[in-house]
VOMI-785140 format. One line per 2 residues: number of its first residue (from 1); their letters; for each residue z, y, x of C-alpha. Coordinates in pm, whole numbers. Example, Ala and Ser with C-alpha at 12.3 -4.5 7.8 and 13.67 -1.06 7.14 Angstrom:
residues 2
1) AS) 780:-450:1230; 714:-106:1367
This chain:
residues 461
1) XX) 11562:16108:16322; 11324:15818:16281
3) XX) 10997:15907:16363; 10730:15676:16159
5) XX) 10366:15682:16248; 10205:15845:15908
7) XX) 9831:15681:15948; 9853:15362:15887
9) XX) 9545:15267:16000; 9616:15396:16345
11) XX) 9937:15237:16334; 9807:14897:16245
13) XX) 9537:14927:16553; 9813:14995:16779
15) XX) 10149:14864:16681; 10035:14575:16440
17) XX) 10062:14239:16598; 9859:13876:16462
19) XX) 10127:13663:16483; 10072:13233:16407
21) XX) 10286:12936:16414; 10346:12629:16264
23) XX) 10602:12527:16128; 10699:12252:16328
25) XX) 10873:12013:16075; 10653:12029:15851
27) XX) 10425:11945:16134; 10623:11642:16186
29) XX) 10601:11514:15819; 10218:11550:15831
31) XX) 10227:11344:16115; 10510:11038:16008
33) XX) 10263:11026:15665; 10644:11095:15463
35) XX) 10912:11309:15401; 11197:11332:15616
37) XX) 11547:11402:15561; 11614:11656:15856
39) XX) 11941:11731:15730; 12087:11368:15750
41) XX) 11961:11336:16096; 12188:11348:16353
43) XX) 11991:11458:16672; 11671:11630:16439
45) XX) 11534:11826:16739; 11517:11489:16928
47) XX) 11285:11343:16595; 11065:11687:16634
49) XX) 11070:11588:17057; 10962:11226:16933
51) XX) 10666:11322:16676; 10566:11624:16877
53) XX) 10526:11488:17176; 10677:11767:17323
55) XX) 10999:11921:17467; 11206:12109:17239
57) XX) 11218:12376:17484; 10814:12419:17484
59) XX) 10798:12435:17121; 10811:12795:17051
61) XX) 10603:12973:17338; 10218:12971:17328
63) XX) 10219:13010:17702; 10310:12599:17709
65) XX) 10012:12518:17463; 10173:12302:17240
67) XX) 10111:12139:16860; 10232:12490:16703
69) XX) 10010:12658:16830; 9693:12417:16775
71) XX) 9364:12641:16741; 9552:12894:16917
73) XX) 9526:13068:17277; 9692:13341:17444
75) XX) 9395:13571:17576; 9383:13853:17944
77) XX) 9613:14058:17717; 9854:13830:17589
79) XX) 9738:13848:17246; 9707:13566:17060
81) XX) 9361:13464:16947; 9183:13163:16703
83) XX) 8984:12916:16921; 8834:12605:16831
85) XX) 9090:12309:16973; 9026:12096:17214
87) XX) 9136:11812:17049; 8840:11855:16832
89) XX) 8641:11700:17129; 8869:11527:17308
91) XX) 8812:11120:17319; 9135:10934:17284
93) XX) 9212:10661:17592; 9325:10334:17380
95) XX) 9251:10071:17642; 9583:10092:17805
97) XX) 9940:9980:17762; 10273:10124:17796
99) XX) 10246:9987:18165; 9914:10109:18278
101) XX) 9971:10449:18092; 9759:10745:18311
103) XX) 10032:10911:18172; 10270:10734:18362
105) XX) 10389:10819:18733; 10507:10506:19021
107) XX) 10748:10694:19225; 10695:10409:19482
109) XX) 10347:10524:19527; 10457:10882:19583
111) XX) 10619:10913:19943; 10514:11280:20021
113) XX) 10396:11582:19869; 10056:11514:19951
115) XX) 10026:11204:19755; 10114:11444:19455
117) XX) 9702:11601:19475; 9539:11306:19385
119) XX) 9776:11247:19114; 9804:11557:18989
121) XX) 9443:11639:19040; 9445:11898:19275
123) XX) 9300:11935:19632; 9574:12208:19767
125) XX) 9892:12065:19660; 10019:12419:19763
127) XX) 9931:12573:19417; 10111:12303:19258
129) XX) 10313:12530:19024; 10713:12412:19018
131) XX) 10902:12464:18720; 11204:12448:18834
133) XX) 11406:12366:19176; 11755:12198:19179
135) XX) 12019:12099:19518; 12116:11803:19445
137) XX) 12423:11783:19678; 12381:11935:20030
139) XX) 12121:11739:20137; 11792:11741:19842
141) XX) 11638:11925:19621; 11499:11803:19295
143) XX) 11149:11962:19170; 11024:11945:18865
145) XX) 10675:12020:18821; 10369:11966:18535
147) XX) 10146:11684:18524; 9737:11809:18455
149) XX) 9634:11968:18132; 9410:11626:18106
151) XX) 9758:11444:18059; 9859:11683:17864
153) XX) 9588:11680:17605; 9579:11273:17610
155) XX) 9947:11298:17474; 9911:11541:17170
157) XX) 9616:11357:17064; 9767:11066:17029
159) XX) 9970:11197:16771; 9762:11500:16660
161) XX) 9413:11304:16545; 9165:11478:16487
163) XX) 9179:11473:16118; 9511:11624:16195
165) XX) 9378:11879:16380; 9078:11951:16100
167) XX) 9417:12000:15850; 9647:12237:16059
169) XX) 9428:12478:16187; 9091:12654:16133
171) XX) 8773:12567:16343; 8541:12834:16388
173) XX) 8261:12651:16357; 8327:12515:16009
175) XX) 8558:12691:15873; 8533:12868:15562
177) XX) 8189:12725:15504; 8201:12483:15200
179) XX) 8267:12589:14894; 8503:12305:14867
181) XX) 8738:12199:15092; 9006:11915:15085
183) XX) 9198:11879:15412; 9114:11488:15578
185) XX) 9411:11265:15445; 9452:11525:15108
187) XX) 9421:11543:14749; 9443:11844:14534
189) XX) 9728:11772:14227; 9975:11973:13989
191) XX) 10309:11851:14185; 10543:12065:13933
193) XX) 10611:12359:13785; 10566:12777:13854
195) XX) 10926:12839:13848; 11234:12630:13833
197) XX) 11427:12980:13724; 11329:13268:13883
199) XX) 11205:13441:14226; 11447:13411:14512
201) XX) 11401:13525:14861; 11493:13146:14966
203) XX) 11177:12987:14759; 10904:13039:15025
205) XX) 10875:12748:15290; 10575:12751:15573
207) XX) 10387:12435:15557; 10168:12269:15863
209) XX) 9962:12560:15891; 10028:12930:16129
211) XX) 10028:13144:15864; 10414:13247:15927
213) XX) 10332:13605:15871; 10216:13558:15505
215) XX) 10520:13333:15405; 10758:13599:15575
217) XX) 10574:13856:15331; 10632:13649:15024
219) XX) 10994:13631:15077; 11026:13973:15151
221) XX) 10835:14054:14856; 11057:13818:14691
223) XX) 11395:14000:14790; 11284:14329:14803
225) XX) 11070:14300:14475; 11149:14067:14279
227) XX) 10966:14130:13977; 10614:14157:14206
229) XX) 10573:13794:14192; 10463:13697:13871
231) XX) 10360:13428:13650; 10035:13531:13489
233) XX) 9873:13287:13328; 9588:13230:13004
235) XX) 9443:12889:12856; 9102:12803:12956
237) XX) 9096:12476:12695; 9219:12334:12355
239) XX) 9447:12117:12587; 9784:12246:12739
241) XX) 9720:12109:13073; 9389:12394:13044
243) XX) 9488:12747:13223; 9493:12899:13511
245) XX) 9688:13165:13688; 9584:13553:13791
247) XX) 9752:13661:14086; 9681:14071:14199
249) XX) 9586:14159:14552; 9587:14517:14639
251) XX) 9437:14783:14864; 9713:14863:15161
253) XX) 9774:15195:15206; 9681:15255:14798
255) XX) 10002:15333:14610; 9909:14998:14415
257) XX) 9477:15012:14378; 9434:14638:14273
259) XX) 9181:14491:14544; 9068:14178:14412
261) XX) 9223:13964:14087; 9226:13575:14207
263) XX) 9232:13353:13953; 9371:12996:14064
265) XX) 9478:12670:13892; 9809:12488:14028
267) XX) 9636:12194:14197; 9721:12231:14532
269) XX) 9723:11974:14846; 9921:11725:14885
271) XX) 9900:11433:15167; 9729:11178:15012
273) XX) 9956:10886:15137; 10317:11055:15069
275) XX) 10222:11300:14774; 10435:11572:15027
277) XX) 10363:11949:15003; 10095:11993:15367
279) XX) 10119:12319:15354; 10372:12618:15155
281) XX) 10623:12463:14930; 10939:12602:14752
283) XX) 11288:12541:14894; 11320:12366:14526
285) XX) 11243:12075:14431; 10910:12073:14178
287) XX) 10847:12443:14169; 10555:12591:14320
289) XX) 10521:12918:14273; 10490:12991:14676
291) XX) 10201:12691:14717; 9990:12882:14450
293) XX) 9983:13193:14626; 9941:13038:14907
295) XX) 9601:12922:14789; 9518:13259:14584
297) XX) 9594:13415:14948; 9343:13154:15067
299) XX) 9063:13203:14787; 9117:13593:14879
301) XX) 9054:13576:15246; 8814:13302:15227
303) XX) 8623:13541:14946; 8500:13206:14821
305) XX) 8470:13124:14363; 8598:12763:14465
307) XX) 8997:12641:14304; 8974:12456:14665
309) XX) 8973:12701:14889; 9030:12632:15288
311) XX) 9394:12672:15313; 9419:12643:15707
313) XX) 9161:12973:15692; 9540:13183:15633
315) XX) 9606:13072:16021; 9677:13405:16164
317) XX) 9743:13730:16043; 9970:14062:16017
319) XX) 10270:14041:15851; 10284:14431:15725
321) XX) 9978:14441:15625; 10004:14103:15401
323) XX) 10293:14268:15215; 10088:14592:15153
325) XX) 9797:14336:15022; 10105:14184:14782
327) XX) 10214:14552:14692; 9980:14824:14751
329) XX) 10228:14997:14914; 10201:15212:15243
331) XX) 10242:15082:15602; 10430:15192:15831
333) XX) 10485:15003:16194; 10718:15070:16462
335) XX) 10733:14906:16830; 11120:14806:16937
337) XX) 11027:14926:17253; 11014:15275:17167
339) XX) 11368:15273:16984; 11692:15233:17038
341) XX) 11868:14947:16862; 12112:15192:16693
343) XX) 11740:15317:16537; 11624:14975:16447
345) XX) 11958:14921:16275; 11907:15285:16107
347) XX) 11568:15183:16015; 11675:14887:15790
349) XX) 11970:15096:15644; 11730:15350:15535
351) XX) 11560:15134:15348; 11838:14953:15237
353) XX) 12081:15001:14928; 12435:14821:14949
355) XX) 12325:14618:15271; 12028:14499:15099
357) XX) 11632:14585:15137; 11454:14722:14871
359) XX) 11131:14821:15022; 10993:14454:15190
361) XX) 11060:14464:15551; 10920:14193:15786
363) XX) 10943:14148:16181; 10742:13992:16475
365) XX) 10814:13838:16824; 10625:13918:17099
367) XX) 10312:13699:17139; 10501:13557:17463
369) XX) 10834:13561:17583; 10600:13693:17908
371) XX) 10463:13969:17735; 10847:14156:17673
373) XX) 10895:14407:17936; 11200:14252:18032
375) XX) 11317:13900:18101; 11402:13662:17792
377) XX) 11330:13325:17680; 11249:13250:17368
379) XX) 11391:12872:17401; 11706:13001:17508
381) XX) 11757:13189:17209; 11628:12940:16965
383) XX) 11383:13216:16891; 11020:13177:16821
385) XX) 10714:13365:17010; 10437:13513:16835
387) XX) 10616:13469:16461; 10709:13683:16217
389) XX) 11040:13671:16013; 11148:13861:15663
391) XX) 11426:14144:15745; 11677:14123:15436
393) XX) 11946:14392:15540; 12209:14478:15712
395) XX) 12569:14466:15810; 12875:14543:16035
397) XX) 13187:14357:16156; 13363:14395:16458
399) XX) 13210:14684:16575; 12934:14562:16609
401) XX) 12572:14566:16433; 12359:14332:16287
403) XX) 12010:14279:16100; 12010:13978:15881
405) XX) 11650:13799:15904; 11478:13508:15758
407) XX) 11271:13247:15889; 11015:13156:15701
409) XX) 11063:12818:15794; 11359:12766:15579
411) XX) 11582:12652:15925; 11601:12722:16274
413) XX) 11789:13058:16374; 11874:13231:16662
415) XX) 12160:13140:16865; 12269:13476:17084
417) XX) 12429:13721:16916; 12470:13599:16564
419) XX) 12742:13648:16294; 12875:13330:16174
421) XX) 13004:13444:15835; 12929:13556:15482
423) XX) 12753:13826:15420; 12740:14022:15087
425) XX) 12467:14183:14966; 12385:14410:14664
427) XX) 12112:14213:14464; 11979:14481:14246
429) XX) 12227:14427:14002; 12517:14187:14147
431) XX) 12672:14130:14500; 12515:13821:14616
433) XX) 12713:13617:14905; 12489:13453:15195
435) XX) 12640:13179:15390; 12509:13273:15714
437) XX) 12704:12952:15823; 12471:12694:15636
439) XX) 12094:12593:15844; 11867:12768:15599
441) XX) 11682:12993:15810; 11896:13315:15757
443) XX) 12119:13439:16031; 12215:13804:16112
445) XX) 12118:13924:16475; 12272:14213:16704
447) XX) 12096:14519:16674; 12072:14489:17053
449) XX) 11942:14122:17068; 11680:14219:16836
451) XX) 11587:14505:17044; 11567:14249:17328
453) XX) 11342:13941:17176; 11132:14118:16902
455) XX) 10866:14314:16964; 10798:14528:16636
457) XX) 10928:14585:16262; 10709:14737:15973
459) XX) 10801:14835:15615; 10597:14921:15297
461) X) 10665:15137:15060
């Protein structure tokens, strides 16, 4: 038997996790000023190296510091925790070239290990911390070690400005402090339509801001309730470009006690230059339906009147409880570490019908692939630390068993233990097929693997 913890208030103060990241191609876009065609790109994780500044292999694990995790820090505990970046204070070396880069190393002047302190910065060269150690042949080894954080820093900012910085995440001594906010390089506009058709699980893309957890709710919402996410609307003027739209936020925990009604027009941010979606956007083209509740989410936590609230104040939250705050519905968390995978694969059929999820289900990483009891890496895996992804169902082939998840990025899935197939699932009322074979973010995991690199799973009901 599956053994839920009933009080969900005790369950969210010691199961619940505040999980943040970027999405990073998104990310990317803010920073080229345009739109890029990621799927026509032959080597795209070599574009994100490129823009990013950093290797793909650091992208997903706070514990490197890198752009997805901007205004973030991993505390003592290994939680992550909002702090002010600082690239907000940082002063930006532009009296160099390519030549005399600081960031640049001349092996010729490096003929010992000592030489490495001044370079490196460092007066003991014996706490220089190695990465990794290679033979090469029978006769070397190869080390490869980090340059200072000061080198660091110099090379995200020249591609994170500041103004970038002021747009992807919250600082805490501004934000959420004027009534209206427009992020530097934005403009607030009507890009398109509510729906194209209807609500689909697929809709919700994460923008340049770390609210993963709150996208992951939508499309869980989304799948799981489809008919939650709705188009209310009135006129506010003689002219039909005059209304606005009421979205419901509830009370977790309240069997559906409406919290707060936000009341929000469809102007939402766009880069000023490219007219691009900065933050959520939907999967199709001119609807916005997930960029408007985005921004009701925003008015809701920022508790401001404004139709321009601070968007990057969303940075950071708790998956569960953001899909009790779309539903009303009850929490319930549970840690992977106290279950066995065949009960984490029991869980999701329990609240499953025909493979499929009808109660929203969502998932988190640990905060750090250091923070799992046991070894993993996160880069390995092509699985992201400290991010939470929608769980859609379930389903069994080979003998073996698998959760189907979402990332709320719209791409990027794991790559150990996956089913490369199609999976069909019982959409309320027809069997809907899921290519898990196309790059849209949805892949189905081992029970086991997902034992392994996530750290907890909540539902609401």
């Amino acid at each position: 038997m599956i053994a839920p913890v009933t009080d969900p208030q005790a369950a969210n103060v010691a199961l619940a996790q505040n999980s943040a990241v970027i999405n990073p191609y998104a990310l990317a876009e803010l920073i080229a000023g345009r739109r890029l065609q990621w799927k026509q790109m032959s080597h795209p994780t070599q574009v994100l190296e490129d823009l990013l500044q950093t290797p793909y292999e650091e992208l997903f694990d706070p514990k490197f510091q890198g752009p997805l995790y901007v205004g973030l820090q991993l505390n003592e505990k290994l939680q992550l925790e909002p702090v002010r970046s600082p690239l907000l204070d940082l002063e930006l070396q532009l009296d160099t070239n390519d030549l005399e880069d600081a960031l640049s190393l001349d092996p010729s002047q490096i003929a010992k290990l000592g030489d490495l302190g001044p370079r490196l910065q460092v007066e003991d060269v014996g706490t220089i911390e190695v990465k990794r150690a290679e033979m090469v042949g029978d006769y070397f080894m190869k080390l490869t070690i980090r340059k200072p954080e000061s080198d660091r820093l110099q090379r995200l900012s020249r591609v994170l400005s500041k103004d970038i910085v002021r747009a992807i995440s919250p600082d805490p001594q501004t934000s959420s402090k004027s009534k209206e906010w427009t992020p530097p390089n934005g403009t607030w506009s009507d890009p398109g339509r509510f729906f194209n058709e209807a609500t689909e699980f697929f809709d919700p893309i994460q923008g340049a801001v770390a609210n993963c957890y709150y996208i992951a709710a939508l499309s869980a919402v989304a799948w799981a309730k489809p008919y939650q996410i709705a188009h209310l609307t009135r006129a506010t003027g003689l002219s039909q470009q005059n209304f606005t739209n009421l979205i419901r936020f509830y009370q977790p925990d309240s069997n559906g006690t409406v919290d707060k009604e936000i009341e929000v027009t469809d102007s939402v941010p766009l880069n000023s230059s490219s007219g691009n979606f900065i933050y959520a956007r939907s999967s199709e083209t001119g609807e916005i339906w997930p960029a408007v509740y985005e921004k009701a989410y925003a008015k809701y936590k920022t508790n401001t009147s404004s139709d321009r609230p601070d968007i990057t104040a969303t940075a950071w939250g708790d998956c569960v409880r953001a899909t009790a705050e779309l539903t009303g519905g009850k929490r319930f968390y549970y840690s992977t570490n106290s279950m066995s995978a065949d009960e984490l694969w029991s869980l999701v059929r329990a609240n499953s019908r025909s493979r499929r999820t009808f109660n929203p289900m969502t998932c988190w990483t640990y905060s750090t692939d250091s923070a799992a009891d046991q070894d993993l890496n996160y880069s390995d895996a092509n699985i992201v630390a400290s991010h939470c992804y929608t769980v859609m169902g379930w389903d069994y082939r080979n003998e073996k068993k698998y959760i189907i998840l979402r990332n709320p990025w719209g791409v990027t899935e794991a790559t150990v233990q996956t089913l490369d197939s199609t999976v069909w699932l019982y959409d309320i009322s027809w069997w809907r097929p899921i290519n898990l074979t196309l790059t849209d973010g949805t892949f189905a995991i081992e029970a086991s693997a997902f034992k392994k690199y996530y750290a907890g799973i909540g539902v609401v009901k």
